[in-house]
C-alpha positions in Angstrom: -28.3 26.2 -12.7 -27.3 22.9 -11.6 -23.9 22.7 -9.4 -21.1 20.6 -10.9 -18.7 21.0 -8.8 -20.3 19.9 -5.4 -17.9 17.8 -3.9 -18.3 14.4 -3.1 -18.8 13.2 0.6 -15.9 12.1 2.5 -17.0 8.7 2.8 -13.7 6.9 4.6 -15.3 3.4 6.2 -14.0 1.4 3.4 -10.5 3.2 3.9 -8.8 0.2 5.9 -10.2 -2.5 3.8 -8.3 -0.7 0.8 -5.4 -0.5 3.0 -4.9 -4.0 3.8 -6.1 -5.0 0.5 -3.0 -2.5 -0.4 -0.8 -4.5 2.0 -1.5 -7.6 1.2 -0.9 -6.9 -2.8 2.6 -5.3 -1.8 4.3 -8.4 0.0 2.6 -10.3 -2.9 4.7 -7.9 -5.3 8.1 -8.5 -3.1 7.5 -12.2 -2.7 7.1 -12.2 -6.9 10.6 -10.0 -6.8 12.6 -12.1 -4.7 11.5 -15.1 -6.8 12.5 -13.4 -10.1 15.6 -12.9 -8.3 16.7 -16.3 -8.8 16.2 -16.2 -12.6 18.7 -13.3 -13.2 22.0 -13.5 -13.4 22.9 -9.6 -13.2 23.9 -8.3 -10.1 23.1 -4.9 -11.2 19.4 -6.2 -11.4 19.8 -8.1 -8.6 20.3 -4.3 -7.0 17.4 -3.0 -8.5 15.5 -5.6 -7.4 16.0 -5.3 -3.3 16.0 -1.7 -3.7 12.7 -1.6 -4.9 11.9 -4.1 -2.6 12.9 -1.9 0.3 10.8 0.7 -0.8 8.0 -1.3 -0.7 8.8 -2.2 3.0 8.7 1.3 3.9 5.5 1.8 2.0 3.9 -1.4 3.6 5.0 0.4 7.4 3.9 3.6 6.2 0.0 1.8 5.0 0.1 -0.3 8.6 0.5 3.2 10.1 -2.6 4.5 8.7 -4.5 1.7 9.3 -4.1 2.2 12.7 -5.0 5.8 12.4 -8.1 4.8 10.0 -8.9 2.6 12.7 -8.8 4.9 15.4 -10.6 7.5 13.7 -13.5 5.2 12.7 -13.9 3.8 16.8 -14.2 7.7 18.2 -17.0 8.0 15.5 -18.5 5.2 16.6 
């Protein structure tokens, strides 16, 4: 009987390409944000707008935090 539910390796050497790929398509979202900004005229989407912008900062922090971690991890194997 075959096995179908071996799991896959934990292959994690591409992990902090992703990551900055991650990164770098984040700021390109908030740069895209803050220029859509300029075409509205509601301040209640104006709101919405820097709010979700703010999450995405923390997200961005959060990814730079594990690509130091990824980083780490992949030297000590190494």
């Amino acid at each position: 009987m075959e096995n179908r539910h071996k799991p896959n390796p934990d292959d994690r050497s591409d992990n902090v390409e992703k990551l900055q790929e991650m990164i770098h398509n984040t700021i390109e979202n908030i740069e895209e944000a803050e220029e859509s900004m300029q075409f509205t005229d509601s301040s209640e989407q104006r709101q919405q707008i820097e709010a979700k912008n703010e999450r995405r900062l923390e997200s961005i922090n959060a990814m730079r935090s594990e690509v130091k971690d990824e980083a780490n991890a992949n030297n000590q194997y190494e």
